[in-house]
MILUMVO-402880 format. One record per residue: z, x, y of N, C-alpha, C in turn; residue in three letters. Coordinates in pm, 1 decimal. Last residue first. Layout:
REM MILUMVO-402880
+----------+----------+----------+----------+----------+----------+----------+----------+----------+------+
|      n_Z |      n_X |      n_Y |     ca_Z |     ca_X |     ca_Y |      c_Z |      c_X |      c_Y | resn |
+----------+----------+----------+----------+----------+----------+----------+----------+----------+------+
|        Z |        X |        Y |        Z |        X |        Y |        Z |        X |        Y |  ala |
...
+----------+----------+----------+----------+----------+----------+----------+----------+----------+------+
REM end
This chain:
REM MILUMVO-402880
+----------+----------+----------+----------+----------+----------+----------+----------+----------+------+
|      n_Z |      n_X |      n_Y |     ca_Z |     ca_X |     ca_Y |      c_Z |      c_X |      c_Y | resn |
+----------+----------+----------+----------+----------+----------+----------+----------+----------+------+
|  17285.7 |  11476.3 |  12299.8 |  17436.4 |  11598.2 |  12260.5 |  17584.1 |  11540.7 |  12273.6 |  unk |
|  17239.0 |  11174.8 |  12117.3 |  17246.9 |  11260.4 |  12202.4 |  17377.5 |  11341.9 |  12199.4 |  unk |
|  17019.4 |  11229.0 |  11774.7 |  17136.4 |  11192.7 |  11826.4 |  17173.2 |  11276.7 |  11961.4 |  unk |
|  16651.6 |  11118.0 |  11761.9 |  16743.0 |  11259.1 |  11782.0 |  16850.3 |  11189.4 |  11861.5 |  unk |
|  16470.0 |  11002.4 |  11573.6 |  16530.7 |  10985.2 |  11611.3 |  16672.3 |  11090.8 |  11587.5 |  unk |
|  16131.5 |  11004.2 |  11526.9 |  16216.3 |  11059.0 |  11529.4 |  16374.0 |  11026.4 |  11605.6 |  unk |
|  15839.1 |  10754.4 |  11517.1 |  15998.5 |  10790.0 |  11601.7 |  16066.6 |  10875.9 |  11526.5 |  unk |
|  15513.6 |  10779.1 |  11532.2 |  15667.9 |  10801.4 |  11430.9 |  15764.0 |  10811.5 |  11493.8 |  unk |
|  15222.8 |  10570.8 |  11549.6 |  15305.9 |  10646.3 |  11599.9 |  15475.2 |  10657.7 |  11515.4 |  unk |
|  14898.4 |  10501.5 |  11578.1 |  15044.6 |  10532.3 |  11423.8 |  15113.2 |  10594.4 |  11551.9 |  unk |
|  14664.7 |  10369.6 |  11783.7 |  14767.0 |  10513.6 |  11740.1 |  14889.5 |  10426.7 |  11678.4 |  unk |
|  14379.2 |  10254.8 |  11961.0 |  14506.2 |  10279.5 |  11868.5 |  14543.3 |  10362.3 |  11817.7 |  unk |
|  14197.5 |  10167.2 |  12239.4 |  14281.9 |  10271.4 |  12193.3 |  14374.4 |  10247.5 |  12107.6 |  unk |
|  14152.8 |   9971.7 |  12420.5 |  14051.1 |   9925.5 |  12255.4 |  14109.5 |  10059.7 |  12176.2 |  unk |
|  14162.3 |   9989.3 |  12637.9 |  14264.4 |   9922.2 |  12609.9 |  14181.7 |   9902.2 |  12433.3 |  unk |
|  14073.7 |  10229.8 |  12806.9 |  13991.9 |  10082.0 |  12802.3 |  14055.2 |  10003.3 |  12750.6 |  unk |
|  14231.4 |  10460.4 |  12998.3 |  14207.7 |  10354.5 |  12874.5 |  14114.6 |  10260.2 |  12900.4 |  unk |
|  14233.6 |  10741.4 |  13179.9 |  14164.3 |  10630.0 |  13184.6 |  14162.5 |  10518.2 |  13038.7 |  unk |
|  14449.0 |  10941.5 |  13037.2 |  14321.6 |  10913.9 |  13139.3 |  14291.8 |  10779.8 |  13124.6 |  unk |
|  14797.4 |  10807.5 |  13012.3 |  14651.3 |  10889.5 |  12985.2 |  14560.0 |  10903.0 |  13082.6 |  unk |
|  15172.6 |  10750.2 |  12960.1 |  15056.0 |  10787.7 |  13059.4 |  14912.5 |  10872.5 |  12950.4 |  unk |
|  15410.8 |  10547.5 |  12814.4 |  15269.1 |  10618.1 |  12819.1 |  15164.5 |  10638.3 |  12910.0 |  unk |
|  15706.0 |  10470.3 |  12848.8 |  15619.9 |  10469.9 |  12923.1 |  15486.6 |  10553.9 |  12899.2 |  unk |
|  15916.0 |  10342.7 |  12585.3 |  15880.3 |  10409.5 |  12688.8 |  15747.0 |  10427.2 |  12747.3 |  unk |
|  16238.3 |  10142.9 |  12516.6 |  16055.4 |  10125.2 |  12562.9 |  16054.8 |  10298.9 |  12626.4 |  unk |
|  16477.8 |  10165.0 |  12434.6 |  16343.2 |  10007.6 |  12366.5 |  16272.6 |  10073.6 |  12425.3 |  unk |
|  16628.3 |  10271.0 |  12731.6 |  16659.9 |  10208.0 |  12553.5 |  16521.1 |  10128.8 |  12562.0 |  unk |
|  16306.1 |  10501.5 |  12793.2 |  16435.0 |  10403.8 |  12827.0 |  16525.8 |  10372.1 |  12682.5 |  unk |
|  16145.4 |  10747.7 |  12965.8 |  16198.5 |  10712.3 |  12824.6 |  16327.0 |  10638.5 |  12901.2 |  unk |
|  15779.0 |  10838.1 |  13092.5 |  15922.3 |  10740.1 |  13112.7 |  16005.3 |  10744.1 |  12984.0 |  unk |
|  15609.4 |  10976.4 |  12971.2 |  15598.5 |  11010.7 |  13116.9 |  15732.8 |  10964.8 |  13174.1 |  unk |
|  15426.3 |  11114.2 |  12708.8 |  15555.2 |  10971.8 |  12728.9 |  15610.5 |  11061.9 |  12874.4 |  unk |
|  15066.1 |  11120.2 |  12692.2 |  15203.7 |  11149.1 |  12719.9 |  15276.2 |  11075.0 |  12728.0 |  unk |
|  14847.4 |  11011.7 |  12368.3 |  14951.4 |  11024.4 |  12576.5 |  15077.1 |  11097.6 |  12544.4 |  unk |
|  14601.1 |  11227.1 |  12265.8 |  14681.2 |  11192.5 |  12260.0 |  14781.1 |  11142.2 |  12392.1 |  unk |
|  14221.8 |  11165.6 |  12319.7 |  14353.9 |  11178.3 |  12312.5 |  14449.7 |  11118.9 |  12293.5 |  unk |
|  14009.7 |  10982.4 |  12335.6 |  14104.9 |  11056.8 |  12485.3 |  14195.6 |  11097.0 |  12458.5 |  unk |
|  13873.5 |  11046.9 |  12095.8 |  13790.5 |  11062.7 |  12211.6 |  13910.1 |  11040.5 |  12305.0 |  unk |
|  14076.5 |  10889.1 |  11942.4 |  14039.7 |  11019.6 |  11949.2 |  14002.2 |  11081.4 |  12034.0 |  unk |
|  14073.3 |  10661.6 |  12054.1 |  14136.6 |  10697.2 |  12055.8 |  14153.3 |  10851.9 |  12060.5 |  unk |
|  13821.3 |  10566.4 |  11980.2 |  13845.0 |  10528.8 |  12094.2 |  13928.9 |  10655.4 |  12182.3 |  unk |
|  13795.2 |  10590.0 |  11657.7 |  13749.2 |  10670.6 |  11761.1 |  13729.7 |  10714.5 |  11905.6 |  unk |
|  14175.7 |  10529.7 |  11603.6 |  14005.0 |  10495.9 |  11590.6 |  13973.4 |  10628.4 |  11686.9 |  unk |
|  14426.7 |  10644.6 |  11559.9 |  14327.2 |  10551.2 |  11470.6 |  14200.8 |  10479.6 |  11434.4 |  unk |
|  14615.4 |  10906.9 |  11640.2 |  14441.9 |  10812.9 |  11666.1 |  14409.3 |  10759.9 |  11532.7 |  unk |
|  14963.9 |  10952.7 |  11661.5 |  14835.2 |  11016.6 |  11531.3 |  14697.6 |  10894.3 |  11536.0 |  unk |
|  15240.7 |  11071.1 |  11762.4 |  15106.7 |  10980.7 |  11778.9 |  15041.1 |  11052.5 |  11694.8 |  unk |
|  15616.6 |  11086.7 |  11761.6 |  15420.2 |  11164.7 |  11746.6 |  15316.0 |  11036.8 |  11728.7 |  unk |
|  15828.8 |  11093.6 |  11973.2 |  15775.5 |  11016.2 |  11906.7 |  15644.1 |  11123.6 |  11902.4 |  unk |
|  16236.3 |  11131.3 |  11983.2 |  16083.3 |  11231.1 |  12013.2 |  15951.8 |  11105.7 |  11929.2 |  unk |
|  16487.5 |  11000.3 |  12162.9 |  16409.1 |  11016.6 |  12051.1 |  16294.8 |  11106.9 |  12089.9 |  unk |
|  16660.4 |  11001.3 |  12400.1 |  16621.7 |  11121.3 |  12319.9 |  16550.9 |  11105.0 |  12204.3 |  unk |
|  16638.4 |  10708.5 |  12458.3 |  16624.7 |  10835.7 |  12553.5 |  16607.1 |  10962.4 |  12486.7 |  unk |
|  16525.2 |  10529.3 |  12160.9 |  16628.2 |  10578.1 |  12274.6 |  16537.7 |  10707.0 |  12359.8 |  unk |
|  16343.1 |  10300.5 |  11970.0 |  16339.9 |  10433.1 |  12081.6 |  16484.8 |  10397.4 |  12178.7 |  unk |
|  16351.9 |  10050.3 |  11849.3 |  16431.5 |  10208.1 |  11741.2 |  16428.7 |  10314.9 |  11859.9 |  unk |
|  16253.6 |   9861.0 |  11924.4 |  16398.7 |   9874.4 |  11897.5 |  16468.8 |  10034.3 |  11876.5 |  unk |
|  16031.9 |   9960.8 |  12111.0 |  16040.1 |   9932.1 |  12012.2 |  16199.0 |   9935.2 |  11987.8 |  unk |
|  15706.1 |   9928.0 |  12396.0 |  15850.7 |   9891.9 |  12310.8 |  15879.5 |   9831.0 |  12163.1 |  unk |
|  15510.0 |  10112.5 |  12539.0 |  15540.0 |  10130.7 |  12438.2 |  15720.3 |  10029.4 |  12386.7 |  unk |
|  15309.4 |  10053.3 |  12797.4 |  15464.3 |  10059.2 |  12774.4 |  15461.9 |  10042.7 |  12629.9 |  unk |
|  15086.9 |  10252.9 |  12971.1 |  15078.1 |  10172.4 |  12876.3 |  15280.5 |  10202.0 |  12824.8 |  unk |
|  14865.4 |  10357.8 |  13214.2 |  14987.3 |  10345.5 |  13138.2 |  14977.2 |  10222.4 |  13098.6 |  unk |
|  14585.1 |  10371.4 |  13319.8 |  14649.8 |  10502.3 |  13283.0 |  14768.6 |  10463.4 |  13250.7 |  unk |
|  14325.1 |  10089.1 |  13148.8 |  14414.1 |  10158.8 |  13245.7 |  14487.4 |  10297.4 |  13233.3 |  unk |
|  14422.1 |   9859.3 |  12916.6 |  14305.4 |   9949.7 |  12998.2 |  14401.3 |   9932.8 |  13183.1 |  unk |
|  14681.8 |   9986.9 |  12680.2 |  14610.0 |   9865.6 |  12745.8 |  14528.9 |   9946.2 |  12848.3 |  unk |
|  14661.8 |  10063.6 |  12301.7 |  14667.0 |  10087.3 |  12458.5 |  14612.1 |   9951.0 |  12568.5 |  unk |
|  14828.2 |   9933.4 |  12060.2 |  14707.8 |   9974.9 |  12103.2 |  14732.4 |   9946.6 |  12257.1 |  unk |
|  15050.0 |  10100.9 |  11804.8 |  15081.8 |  10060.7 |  11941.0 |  14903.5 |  10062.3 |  11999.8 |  unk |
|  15277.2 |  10094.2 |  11517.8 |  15151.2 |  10108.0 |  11624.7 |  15102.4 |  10042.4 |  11718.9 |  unk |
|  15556.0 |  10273.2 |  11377.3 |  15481.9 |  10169.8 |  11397.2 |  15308.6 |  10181.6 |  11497.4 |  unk |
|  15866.5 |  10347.9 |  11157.1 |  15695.4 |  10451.5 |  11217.9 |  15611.2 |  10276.0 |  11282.3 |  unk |
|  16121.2 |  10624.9 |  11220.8 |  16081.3 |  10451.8 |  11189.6 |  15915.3 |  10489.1 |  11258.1 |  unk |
|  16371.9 |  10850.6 |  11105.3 |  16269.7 |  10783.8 |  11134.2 |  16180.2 |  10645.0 |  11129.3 |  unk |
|  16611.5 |  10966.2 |  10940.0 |  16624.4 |  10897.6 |  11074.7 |  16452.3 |  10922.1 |  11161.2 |  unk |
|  16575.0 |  10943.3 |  10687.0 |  16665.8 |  10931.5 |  10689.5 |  16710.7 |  10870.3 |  10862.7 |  unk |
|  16413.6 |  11181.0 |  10635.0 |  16347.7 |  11041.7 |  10590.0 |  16449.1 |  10923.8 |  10646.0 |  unk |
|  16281.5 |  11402.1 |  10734.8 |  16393.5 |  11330.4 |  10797.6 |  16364.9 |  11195.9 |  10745.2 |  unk |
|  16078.1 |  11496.5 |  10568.1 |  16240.7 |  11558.0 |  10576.4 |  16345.8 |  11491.9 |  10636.2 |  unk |
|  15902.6 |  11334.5 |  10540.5 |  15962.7 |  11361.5 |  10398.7 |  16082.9 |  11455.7 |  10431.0 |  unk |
|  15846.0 |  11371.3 |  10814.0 |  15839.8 |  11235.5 |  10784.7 |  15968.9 |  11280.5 |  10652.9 |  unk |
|  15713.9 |  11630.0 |  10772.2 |  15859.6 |  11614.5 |  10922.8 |  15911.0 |  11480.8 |  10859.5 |  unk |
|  15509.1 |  11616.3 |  10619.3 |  15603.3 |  11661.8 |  10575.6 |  15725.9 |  11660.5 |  10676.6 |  unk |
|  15352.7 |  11442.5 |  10753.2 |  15363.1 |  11389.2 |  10650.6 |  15512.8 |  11431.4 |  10598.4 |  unk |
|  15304.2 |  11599.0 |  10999.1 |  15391.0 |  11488.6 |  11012.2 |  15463.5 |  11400.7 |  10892.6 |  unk |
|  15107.9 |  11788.7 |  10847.1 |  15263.1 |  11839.1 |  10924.7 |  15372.3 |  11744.9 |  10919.0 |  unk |
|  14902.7 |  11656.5 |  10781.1 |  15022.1 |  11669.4 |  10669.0 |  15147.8 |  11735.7 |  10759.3 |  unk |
|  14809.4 |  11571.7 |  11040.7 |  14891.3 |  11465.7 |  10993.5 |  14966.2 |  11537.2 |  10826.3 |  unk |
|  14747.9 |  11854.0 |  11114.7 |  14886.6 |  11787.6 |  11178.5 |  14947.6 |  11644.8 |  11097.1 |  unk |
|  14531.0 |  11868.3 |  10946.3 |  14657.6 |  11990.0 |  10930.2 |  14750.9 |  11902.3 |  11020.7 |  unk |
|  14377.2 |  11751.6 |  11009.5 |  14409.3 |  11685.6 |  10908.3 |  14507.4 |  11783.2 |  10869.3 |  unk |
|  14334.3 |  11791.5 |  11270.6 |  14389.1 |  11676.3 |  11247.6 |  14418.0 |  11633.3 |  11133.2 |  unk |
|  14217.1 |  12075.1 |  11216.9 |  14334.2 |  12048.2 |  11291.0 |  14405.7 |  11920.2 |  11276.2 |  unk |
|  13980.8 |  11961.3 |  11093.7 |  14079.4 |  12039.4 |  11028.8 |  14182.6 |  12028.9 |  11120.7 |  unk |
|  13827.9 |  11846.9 |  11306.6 |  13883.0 |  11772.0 |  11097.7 |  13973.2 |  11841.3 |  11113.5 |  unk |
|  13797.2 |  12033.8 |  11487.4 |  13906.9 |  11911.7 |  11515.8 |  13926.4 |  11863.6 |  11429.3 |  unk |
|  13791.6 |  12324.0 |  11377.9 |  13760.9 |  12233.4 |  11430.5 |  13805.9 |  12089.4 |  11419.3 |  unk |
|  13888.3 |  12627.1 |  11309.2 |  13930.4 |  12551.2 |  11469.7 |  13874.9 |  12444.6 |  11444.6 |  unk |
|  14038.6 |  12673.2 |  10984.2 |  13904.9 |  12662.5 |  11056.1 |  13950.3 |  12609.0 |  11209.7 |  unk |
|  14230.8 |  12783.5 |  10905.1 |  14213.9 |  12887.6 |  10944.8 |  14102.8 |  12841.4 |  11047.1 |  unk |
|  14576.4 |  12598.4 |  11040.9 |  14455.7 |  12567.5 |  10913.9 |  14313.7 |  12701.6 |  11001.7 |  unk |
|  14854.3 |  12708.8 |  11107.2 |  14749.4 |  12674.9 |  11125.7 |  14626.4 |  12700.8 |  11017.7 |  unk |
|  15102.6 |  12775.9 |  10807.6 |  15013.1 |  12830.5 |  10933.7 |  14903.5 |  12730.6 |  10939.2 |  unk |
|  15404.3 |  12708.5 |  10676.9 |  15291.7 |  12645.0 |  10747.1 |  15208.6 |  12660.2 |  10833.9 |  unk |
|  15654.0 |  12846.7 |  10516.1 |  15580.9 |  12867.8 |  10600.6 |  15449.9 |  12724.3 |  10610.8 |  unk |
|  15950.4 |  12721.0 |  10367.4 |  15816.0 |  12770.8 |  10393.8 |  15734.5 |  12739.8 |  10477.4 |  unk |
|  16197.5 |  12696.4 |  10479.6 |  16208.4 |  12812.7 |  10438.7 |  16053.8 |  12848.7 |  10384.6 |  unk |
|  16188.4 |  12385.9 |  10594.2 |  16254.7 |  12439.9 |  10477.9 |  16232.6 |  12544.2 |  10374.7 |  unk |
|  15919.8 |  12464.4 |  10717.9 |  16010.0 |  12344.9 |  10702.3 |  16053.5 |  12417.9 |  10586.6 |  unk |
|  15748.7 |  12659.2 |  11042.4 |  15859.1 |  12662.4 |  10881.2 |  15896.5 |  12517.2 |  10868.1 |  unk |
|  15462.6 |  12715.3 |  11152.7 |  15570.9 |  12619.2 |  11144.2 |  15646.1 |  12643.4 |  11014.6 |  unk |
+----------+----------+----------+----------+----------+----------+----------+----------+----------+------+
REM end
């Protein structure tokens, strides 16, 4: 990954510390570049495979990252956004129990 002309390679070890603690400085540093058009909040899942995410700040083209806050969470992953509306979009997973939390960051991308 480049941000601003330096490099950022994957962290050398595979295991999930390291990967997760290589993506949240990723986000740390996406965060410190677009400081300007992002908003960050959190969202705990409800039990079941979707879950509606609403927040003032999501449009149709925003991009949002998730980052697990518990171990609930970890253990299934990250969702997919399956729906995008104004205010809300639609999270699909496996199976929730609804005890799932996640940071999540809006990016907010102007449409073409």
């Amino acid at each position: 990954m480049a941000l601003k002309g330096r490099q950022w390679p994957l962290p050398a070890s595979a295991t999930i510390q390291g990967l997760m603690s290589w993506a949240q400085r990723m986000q740390t540093l996406l965060i410190q570049g677009f400081a300007r058009d992002f908003y960050t909040g959190n969202v705990q899942l409800t039990a079941g495979t979707t879950t509606t995410l609403s927040d003032n700040n999501l449009t149709p083209t925003s991009n949002v990252h998730f980052t697990p806050t518990n171990a609930a969470a970890r253990a299934l992953g990250i969702p997919a956004v399956t729906a995008k509306a104004m205010r809300s979009f639609t999270l699909t997973t496996a199976s929730a129990t609804g005890t799932e939390t996640y940071d999540y960051t809006i990016f907010a991308i102007p449409a073409a």
